[in-house]
N, C-alpha and C positions, 0 to 999 in steps of 0.2 A: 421892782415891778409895780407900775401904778394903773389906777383906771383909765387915764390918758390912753397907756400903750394898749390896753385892751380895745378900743374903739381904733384910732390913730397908729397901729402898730408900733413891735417891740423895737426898741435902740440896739445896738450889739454889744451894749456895754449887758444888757438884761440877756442876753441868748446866750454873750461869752459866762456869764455868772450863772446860770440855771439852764445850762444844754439838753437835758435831761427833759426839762419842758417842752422840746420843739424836735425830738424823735420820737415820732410817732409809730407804735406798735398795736398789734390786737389779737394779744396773749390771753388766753379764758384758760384762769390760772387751776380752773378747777377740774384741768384734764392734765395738768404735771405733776411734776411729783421732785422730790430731795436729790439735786444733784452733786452738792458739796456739806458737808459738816454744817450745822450752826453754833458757832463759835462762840461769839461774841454776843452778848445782849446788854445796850445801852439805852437806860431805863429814864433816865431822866425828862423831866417837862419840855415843854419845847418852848423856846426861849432862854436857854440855858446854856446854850453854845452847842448846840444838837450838829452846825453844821460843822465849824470847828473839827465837832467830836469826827463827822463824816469822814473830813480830808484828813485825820488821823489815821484810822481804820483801813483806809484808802490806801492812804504811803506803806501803812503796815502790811498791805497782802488782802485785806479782806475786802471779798465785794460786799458791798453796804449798803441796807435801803435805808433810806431818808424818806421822810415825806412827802421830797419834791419829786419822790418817781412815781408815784402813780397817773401823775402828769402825762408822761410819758406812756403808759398804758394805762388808758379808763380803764378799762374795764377788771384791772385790779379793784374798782370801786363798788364792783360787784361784792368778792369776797368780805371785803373790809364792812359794808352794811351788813353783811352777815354778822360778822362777829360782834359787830355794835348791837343788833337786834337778840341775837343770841348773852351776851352780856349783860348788858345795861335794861333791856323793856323785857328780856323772857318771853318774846314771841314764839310760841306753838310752831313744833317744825325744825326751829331754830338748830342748825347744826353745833355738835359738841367741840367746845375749841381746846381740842389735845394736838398732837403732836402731825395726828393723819390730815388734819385742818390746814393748822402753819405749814406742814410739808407742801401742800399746794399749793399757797401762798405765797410762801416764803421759802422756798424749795430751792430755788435760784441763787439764794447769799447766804454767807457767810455771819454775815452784823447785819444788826437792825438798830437805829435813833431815830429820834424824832415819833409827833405820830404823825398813823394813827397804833405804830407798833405802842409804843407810848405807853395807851391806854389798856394794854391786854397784859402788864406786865408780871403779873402774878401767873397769867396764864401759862407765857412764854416760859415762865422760869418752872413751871408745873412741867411743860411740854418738852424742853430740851437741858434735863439735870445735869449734863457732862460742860455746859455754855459756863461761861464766865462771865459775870456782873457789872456793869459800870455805871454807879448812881453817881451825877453830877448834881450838886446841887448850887443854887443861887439866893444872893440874900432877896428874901422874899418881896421888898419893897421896890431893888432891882429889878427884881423879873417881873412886879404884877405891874410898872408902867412900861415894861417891854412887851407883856404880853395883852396889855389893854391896847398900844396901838398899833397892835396887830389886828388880836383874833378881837375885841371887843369892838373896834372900830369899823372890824368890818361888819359885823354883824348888825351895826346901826345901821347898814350900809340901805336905801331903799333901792340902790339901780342893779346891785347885784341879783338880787332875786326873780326880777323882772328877765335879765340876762338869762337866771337859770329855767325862768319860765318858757324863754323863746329857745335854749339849747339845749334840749332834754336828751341828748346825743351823748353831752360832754359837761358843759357847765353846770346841769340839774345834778349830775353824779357827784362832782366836787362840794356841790353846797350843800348835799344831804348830810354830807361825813361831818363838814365842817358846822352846820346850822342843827342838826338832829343826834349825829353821831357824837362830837364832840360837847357842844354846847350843852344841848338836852341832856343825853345818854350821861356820858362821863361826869358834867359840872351842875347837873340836874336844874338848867337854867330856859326858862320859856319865853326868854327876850334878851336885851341889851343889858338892860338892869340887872338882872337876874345873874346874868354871865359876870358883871361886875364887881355883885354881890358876893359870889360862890366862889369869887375865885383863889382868895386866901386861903380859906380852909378844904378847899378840894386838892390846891397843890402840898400842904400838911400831911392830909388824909392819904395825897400821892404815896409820899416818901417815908408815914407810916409804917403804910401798909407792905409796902418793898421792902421796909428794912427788918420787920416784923417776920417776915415769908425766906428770908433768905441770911438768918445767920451764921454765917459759915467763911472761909478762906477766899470762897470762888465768890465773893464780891467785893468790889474797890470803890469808896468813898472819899467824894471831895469837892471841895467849894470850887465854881467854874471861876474863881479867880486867881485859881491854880494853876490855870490850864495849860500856862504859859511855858510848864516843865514836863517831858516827854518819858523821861528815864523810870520813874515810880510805875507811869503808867504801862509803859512797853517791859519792864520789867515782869509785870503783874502777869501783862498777856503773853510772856515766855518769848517777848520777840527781842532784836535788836535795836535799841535805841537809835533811834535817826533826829538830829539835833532840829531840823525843820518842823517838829512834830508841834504843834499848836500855835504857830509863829503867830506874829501881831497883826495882822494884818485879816487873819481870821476870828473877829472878834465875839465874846461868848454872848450875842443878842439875841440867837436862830435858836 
């Protein structure tokens, strides 16, 4: 997905990779409520093989949110600055993020990877103690020029902002998460620099502090260049191994 196709429209090689993008809903999540168990929570950075981890989870039985489904309903975007403002600034107001929160949220699925679940993961794991763990982790030099030309690059970005200025509909909701929510909130960063700066020692700080909050059985730890083996990990989640499970093709960049 590039800025090209945002002006010039999407290719189908972009629509068949991220469908999830281009079904559009407008679920206002703060009127549902827990339809299935939440099982699984995969905690890791994003850029670590977050989507990888998806279409595992996927094969495995669980619906799973990614990051890229907010896409698909803005107004998920609603909630999630909640809980960023609620987190990270302690804004007055700010709703409690327990289990009554994620249930409307995230009420829908099963697994959560990627953010902006991500980012709440002390939380998640406070909200739903019966869920099972999966910290993926990446060598750090790996992920920070994976995750510089992504989220750092975009953030240098000047035409996106301008975008979010004229789409306060849809594109203002995506760049708050990602420009205030993520960058500011989480990486406590007030630019480009800043983001670039912060970013070693806030993915540390990440895996810290997860691994600090949850020592116990029901978490499974391991380098995403493991990823390649399905059996440890389906074993863990009590499922059957299915030999397709992290195949090559799915590589641990997302």
């Amino acid at each position: 997905m590039s800025l090209y196709e945002l002006f010039f429209g999407f290719t189908p090689a972009t629509r068949a990779k991220h469908p999830e993008c281009f079904t559009a809903t407008t679920i206002d999540r703060h009127t549902c409520h827990r339809t299935t168990p939440m099982q699984v929570l995969s905690l890791g950075m994003s850029r670590t093989g977050t989507a990888s981890m998806h279409a595992a989870l996927t094969i495995l039985g669980y619906d799973t949110y990614h990051g890229f489904h907010f896409y698909s309903n803005v107004l998920d975007t609603d909630m999630w600055r909640e809980a960023y403002e609620s987190k990270y600034f302690a804004l007055p107001g700010s709703p409690v993020l327990d289990y009554h929160f994620f249930d409307k949220l995230l009420g829908h699925v099963s697994a959560v990877t990627d953010i902006p679940a991500a980012s709440f993961g002390t939380d998640l794991i406070a909200a739903y103690p019966d869920a099972k763990v999966v910290l993926v982790e990446r060598d750090i030099e790996a992920w920070y020029k994976s995750f510089h030309d992504v989220f750092i690059t975009t953030a240098r970005s000047v035409v996106i902002p301008w975008i979010a200025w004229l789409d306060s509909a849809y594109t203002s909701k995506m760049w708050w998460i990602g420009e205030k929510g993520v960058a500011l909130g989480q990486f406590g960063a007030r630019n480009a620099d800043e983001f670039a700066a912060n970013a070693r020692s806030t993915y540390r700080k990440h895996y810290a502090e997860l691994r600090e909050s949850m020592k116990s059985v029901r978490m499974i730890c391991w380098s995403s260049s493991c990823l390649m083996g399905g059996s440890r990990f389906a074993s863990f989640l009590e499922r059957k191994c299915l030999m397709c499970l992290f195949r090559k093709s799915t590589r641990p960049k997302s």
